[in-house]
VOPAGU-2260 file (C-alpha; in pm, 1 decimal, decimal comma):
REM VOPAGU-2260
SITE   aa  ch    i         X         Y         Z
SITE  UNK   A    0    -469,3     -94,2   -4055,5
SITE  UNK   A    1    -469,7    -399,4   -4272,6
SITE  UNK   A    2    -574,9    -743,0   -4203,6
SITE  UNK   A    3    -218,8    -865,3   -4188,4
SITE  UNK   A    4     -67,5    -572,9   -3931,9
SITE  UNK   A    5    -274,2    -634,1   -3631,5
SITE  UNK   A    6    -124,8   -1012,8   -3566,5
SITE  UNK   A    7     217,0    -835,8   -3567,0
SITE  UNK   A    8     130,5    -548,2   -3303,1
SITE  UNK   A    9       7,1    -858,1   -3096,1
SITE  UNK   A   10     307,8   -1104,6   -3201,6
SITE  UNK   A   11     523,2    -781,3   -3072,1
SITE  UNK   A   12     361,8    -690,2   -2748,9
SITE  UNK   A   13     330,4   -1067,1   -2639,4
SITE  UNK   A   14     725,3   -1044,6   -2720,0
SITE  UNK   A   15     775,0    -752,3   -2482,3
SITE  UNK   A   16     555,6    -901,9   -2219,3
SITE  UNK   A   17     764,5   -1228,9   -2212,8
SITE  UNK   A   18    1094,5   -1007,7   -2214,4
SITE  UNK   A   19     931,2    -803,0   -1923,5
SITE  UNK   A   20     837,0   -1082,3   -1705,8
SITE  UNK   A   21    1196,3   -1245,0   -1762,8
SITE  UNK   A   22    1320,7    -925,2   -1619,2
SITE  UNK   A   23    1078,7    -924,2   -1336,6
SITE  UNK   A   24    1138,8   -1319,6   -1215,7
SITE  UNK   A   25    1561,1   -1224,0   -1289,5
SITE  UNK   A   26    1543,9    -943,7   -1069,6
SITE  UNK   A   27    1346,5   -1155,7    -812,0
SITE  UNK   A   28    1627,6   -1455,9    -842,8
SITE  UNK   A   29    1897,0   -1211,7    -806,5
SITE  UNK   A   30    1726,0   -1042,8    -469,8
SITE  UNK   A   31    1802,1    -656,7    -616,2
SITE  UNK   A   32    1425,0    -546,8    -632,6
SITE  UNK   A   33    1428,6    -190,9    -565,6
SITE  UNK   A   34    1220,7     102,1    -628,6
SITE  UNK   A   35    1424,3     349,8    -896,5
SITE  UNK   A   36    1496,2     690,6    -782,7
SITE  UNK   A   37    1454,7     527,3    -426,9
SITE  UNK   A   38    1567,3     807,7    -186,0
SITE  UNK   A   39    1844,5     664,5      36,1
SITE  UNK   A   40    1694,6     831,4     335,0
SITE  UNK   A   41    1378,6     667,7     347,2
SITE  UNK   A   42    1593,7     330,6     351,8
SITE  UNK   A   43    1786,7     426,8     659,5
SITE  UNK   A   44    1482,9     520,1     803,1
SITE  UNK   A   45    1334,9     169,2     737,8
SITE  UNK   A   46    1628,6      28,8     868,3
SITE  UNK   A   47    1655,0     184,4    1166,2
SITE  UNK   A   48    1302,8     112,4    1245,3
SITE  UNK   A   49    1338,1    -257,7    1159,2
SITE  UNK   A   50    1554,0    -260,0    1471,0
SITE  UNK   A   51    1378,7    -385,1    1754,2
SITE  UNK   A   52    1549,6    -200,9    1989,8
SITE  UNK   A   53    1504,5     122,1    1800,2
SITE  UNK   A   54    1721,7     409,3    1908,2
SITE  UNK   A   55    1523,9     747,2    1929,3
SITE  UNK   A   56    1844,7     938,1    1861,7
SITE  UNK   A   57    1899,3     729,1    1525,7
SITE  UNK   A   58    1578,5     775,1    1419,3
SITE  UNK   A   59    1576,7    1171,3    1456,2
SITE  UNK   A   60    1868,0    1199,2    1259,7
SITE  UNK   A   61    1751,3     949,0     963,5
SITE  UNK   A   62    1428,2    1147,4     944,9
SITE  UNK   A   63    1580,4    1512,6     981,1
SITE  UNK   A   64    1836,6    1438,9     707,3
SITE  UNK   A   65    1564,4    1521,2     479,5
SITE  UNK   A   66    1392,6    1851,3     547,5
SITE  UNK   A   67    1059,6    1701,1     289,9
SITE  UNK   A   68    1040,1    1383,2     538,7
SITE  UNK   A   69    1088,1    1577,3     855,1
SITE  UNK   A   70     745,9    1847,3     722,5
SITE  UNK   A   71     543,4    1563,4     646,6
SITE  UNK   A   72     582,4    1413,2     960,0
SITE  UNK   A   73     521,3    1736,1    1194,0
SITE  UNK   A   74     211,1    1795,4     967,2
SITE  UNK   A   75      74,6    1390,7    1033,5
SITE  UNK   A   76     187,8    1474,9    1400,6
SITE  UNK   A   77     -50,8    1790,6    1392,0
SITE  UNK   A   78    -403,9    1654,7    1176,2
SITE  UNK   A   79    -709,8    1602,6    1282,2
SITE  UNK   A   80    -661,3    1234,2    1271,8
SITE  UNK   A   81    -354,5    1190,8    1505,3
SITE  UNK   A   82    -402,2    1517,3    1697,2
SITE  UNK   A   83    -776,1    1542,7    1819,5
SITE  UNK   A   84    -735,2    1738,5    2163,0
SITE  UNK   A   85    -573,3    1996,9    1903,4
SITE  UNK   A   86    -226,8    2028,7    2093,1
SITE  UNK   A   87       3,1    2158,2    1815,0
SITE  UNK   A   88     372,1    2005,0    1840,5
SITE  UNK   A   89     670,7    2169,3    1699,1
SITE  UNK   A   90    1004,1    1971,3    1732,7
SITE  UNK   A   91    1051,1    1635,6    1541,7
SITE  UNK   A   92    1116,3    1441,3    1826,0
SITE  UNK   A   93     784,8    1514,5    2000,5
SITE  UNK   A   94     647,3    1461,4    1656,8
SITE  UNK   A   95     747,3    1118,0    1581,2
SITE  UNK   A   96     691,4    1047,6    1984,3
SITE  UNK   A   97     291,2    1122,5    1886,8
SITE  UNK   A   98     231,6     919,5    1554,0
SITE  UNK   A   99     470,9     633,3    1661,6
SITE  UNK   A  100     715,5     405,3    1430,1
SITE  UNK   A  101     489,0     277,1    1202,6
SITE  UNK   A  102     301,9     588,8    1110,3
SITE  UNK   A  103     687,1     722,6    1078,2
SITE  UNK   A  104     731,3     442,6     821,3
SITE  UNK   A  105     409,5     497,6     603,7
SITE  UNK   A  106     560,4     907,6     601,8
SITE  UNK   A  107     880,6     755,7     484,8
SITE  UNK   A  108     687,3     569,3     207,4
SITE  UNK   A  109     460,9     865,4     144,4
SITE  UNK   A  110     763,1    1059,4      72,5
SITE  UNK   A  111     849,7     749,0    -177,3
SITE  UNK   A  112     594,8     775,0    -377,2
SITE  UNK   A  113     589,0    1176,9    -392,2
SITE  UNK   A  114    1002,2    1135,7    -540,6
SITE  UNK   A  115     856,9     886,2    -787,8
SITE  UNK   A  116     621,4    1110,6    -905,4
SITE  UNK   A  117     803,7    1440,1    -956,5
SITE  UNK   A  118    1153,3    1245,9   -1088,6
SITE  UNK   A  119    1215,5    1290,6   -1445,5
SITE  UNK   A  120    1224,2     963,4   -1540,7
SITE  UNK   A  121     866,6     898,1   -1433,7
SITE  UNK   A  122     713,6    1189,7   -1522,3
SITE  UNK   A  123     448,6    1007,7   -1763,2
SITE  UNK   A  124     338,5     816,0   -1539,3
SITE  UNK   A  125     259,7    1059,0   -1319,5
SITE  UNK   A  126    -117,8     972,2   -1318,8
SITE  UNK   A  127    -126,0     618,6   -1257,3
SITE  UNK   A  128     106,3     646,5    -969,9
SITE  UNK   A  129    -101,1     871,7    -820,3
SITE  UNK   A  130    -406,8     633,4    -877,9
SITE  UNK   A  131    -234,2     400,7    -743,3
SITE  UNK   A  132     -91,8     564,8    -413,1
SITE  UNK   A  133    -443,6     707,2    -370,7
SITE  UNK   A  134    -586,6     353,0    -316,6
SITE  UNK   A  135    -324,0     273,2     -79,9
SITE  UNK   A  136    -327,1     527,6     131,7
SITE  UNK   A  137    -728,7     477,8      93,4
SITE  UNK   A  138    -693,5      43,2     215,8
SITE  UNK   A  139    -456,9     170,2     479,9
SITE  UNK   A  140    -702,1     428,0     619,1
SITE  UNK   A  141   -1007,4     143,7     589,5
SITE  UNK   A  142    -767,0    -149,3     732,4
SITE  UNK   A  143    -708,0      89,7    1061,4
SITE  UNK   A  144   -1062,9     173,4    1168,4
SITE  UNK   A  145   -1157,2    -186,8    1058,1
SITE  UNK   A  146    -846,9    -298,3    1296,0
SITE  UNK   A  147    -952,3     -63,5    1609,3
SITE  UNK   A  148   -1304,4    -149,1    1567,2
SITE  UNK   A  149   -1308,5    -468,0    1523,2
SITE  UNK   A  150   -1005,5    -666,2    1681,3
SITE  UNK   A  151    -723,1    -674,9    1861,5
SITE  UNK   A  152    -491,4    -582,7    1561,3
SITE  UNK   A  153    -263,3    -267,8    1635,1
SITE  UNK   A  154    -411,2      -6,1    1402,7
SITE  UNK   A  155    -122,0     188,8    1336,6
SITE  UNK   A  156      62,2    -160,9    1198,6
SITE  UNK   A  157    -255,9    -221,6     988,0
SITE  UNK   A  158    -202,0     139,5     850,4
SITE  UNK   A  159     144,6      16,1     787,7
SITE  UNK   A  160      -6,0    -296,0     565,5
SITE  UNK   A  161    -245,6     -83,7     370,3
SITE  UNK   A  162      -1,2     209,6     249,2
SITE  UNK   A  163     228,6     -76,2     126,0
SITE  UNK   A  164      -0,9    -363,8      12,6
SITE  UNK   A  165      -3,3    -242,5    -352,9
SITE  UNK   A  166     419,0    -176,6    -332,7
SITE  UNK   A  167     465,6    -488,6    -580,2
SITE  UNK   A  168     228,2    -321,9    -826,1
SITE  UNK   A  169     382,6      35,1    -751,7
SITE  UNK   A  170     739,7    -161,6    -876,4
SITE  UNK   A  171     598,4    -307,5   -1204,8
SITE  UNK   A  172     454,8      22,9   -1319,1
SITE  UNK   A  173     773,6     195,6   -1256,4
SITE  UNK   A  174     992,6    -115,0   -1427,6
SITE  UNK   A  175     727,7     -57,6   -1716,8
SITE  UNK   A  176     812,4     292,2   -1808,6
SITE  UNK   A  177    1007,2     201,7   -2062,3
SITE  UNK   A  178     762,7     -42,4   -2255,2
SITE  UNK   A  179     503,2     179,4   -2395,3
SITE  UNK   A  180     328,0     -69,0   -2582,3
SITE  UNK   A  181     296,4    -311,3   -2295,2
SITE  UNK   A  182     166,2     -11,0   -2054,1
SITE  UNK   A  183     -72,9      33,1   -2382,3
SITE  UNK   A  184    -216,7    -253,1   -2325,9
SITE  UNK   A  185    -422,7    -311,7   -2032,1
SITE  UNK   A  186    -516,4    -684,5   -2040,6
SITE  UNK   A  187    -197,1    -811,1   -2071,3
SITE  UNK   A  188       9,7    -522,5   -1828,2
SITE  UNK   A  189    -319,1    -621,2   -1577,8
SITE  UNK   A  190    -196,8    -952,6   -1590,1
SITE  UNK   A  191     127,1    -930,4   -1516,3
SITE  UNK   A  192      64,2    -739,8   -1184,0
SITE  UNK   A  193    -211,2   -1009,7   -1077,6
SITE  UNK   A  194      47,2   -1272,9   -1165,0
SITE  UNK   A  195     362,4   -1102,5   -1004,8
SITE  UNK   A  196     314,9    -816,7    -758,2
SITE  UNK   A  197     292,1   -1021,4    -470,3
SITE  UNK   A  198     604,4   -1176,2    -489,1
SITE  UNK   A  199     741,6    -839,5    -577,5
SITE  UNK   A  200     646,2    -697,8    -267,7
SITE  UNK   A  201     752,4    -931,1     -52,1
SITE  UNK   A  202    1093,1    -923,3    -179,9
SITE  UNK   A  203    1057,8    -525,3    -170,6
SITE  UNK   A  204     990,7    -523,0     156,6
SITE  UNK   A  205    1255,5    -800,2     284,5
SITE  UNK   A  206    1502,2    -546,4     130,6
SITE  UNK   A  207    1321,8    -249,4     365,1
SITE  UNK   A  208    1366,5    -470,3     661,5
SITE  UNK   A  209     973,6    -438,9     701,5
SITE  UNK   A  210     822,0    -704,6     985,4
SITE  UNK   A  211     730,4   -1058,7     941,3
SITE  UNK   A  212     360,2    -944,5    1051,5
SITE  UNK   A  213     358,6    -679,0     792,7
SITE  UNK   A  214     542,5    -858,5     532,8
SITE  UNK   A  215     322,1   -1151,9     524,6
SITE  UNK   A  216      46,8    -957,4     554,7
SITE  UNK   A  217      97,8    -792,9     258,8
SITE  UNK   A  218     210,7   -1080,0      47,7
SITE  UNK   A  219    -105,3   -1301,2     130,0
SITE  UNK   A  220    -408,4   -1040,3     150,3
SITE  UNK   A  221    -529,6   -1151,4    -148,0
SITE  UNK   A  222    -518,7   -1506,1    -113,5
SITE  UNK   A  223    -890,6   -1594,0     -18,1
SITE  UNK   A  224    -771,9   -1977,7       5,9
SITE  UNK   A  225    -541,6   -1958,3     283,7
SITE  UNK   A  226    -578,1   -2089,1     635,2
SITE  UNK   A  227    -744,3   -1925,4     850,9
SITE  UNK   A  228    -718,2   -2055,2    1191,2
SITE  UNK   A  229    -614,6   -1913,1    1527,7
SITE  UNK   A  230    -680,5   -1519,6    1627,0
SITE  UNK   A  231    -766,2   -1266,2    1383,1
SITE  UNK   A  232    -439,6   -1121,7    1198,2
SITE  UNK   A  233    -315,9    -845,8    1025,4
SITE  UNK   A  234    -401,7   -1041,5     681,4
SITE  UNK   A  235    -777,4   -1056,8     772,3
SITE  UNK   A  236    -775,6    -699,6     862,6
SITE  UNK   A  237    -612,6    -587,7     528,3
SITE  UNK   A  238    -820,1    -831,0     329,2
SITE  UNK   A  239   -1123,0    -608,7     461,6
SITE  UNK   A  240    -973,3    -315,7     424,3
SITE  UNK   A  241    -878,0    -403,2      32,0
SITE  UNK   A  242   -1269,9    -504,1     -55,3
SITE  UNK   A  243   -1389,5    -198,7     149,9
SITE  UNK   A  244   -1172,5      27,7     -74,5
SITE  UNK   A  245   -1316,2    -147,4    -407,5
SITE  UNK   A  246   -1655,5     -80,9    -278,1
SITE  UNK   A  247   -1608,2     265,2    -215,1
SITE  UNK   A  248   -1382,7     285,6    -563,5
SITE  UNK   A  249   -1681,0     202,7    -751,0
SITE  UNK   A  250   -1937,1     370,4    -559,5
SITE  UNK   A  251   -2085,3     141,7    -428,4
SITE  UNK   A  252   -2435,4      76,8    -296,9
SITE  UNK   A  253   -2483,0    -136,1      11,0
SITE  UNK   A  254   -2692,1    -363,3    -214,2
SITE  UNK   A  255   -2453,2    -404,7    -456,8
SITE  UNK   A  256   -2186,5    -433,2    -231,4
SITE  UNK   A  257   -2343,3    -738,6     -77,7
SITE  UNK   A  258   -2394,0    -850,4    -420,2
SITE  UNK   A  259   -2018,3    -830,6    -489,9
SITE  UNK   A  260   -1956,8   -1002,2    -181,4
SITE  UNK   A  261   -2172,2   -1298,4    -307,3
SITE  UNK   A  262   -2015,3   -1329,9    -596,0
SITE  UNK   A  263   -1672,3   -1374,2    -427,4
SITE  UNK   A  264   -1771,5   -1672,8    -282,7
SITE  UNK   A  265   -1759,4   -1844,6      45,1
SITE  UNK   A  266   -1407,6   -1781,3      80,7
SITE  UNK   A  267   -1498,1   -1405,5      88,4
SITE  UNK   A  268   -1760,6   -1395,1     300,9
SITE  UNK   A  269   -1549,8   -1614,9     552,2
SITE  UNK   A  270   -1312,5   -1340,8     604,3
SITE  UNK   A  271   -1569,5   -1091,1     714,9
SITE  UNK   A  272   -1727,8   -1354,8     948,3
SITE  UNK   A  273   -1417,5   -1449,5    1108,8
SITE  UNK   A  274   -1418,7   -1072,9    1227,5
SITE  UNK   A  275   -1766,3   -1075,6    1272,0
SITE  UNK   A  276   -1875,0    -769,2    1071,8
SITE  UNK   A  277   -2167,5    -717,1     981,8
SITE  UNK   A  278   -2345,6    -438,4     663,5
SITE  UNK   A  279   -2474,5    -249,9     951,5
SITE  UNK   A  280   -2216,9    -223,5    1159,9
SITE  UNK   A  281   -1907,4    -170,5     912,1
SITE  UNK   A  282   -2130,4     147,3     797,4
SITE  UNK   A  283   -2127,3     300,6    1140,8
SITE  UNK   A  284   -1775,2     261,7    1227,0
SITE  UNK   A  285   -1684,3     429,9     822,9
SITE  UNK   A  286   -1945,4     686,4     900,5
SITE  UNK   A  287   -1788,1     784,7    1242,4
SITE  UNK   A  288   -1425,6     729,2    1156,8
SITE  UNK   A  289   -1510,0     933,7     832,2
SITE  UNK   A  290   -1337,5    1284,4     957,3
SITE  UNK   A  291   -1048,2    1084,5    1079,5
SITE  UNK   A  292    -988,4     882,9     723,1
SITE  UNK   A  293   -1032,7    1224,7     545,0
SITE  UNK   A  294    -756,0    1339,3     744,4
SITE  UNK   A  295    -510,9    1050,0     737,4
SITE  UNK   A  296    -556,0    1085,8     317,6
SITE  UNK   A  297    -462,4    1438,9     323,2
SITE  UNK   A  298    -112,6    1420,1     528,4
SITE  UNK   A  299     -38,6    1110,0     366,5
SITE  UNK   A  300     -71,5    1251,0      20,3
């Protein structure tokens, strides 16, 4: 490649990252995010739980419209995890009567994310979506023993947060199957999804119906300069559950874990003192809850 030609590849990508993030904030304006190939019966499923006076009978016929949805659920219903007297159920409804309505919804978003990868369209990216589900399902299985060991926080709803707090970033990839070049390159495609999936995944989940608690949740985890006043939330819990997950990502030693922690600053550290966790202490609770987490990741997929 000469001297002149590697302005233009730049000069070109830059291009089709500016067209891409046009797309992205006209999409948001217009309130249309959606997930493509987005099974319709994981929406009504969403939107029957969103009701808050849920109807059992609704729900059993959302989730046995789809034979895939209905398996996955009587399998959750049946692991280690959610079944540890070892009482096998059979019949949907006593299925989704064990695991509850938000361990119904991460199914119904497990079942997503298993469409995404097998459709046609998405077929190269078959890899990074299963990267990327794998961390989620691996914060959502962190934020629920940090949630039952720690505070008051409903663990199943934490679940919840942590198999959809990477949903904005799950959107962008799929949005960006059709620019190569910008999927080619990492810096800029990384900063796209710091910049935007956030605001992605709120409006995502707005469209799903999901609850305030979760919603906001999910949109501010990250933010390490909010307030934080008041009783421990769901945010705090996923914010743990998120670092936890890069720690065990990168194999990380306790040592350099605290190390990492120091370099994220006061903020950081002021999460994990709000719920008063300590090195010791967070290791214990992983260590016990290990059998259980191994579980949750293999029904969730």
């Amino acid at each position: 490649m000469s001297a002149n030609e590697a302005p233009l590849e730049h000069a070109l990508t830059g291009n089709e990252a500016f067209d891409f993030v046009k797309m992205l904030a006209a999409e948001l304006s217009r309130g249309k995010v959606q997930l493509p190939s987005f099974p319709e019966v994981a929406l009504r499923v969403q939107r029957v739980l969103a009701n808050e006076e849920v109807n059992d009978n609704d729900l059993l016929r959302a989730v046995g419209a789809e034979p895939a949805l209905a398996m996955r659920i009587l399998q959750m219903a049946n692991s280690v995890a959610l079944n540890p007297m070892g009482r096998a159920v059979t019949e949907l409804r006593s299925a989704i009567a064990r695991i509850g309505h938000n361990m119904v919804s991460a199914a119904a978003v497990s079942f997503v994310i298993q469409q995404l990868r097998s459709s046609e369209e998405l077929r190269h990216l078959k890899q990074p979506l299963q990267r990327l589900w794998l961390r989620s399902v691996s914060v959502g299985s962190l934020s629920m023993v940090v949630a039952r060991r720690f505070t008051q926080v409903n663990p199943d709803t934490a679940l919840l947060a942590g198999v959809l707090h990477g949903v904005g970033k799950l959107y962008i990839l799929a949005s960006a199957s059709k620019h190569p070049r910008l999927l080619a390159d990492s810096k800029t495609f990384d900063q796209i999804v710091r910049d935007w999936h956030a605001s992605i995944a709120r409006a995502l989940l707005e469209n799903w119906e999901i609850c305030d608690e979760v919603l906001n949740a999910v949109h501010d985890f990250e933010d390490l300069d909010r307030e934080m006043r008041g009783p421990i939330g769901l945010g705090d819990v996923l914010t743990v559950g998120n670092m936890l997950a890069s720690f065990k990502e990168h194999h990380a030693s306790s040592e350099e874990a605290d190390a990492h922690m120091n370099r994220m600053g006061v903020d950081a550290l002021r999460v994990w003192q709000r719920l008063r966790i300590d090195r010791d202490g967070c290791e214990a609770a992983l260590e016990e809850a290990a059998e259980e987490i191994a579980a949750l990741r293999h029904v969730l997929g």
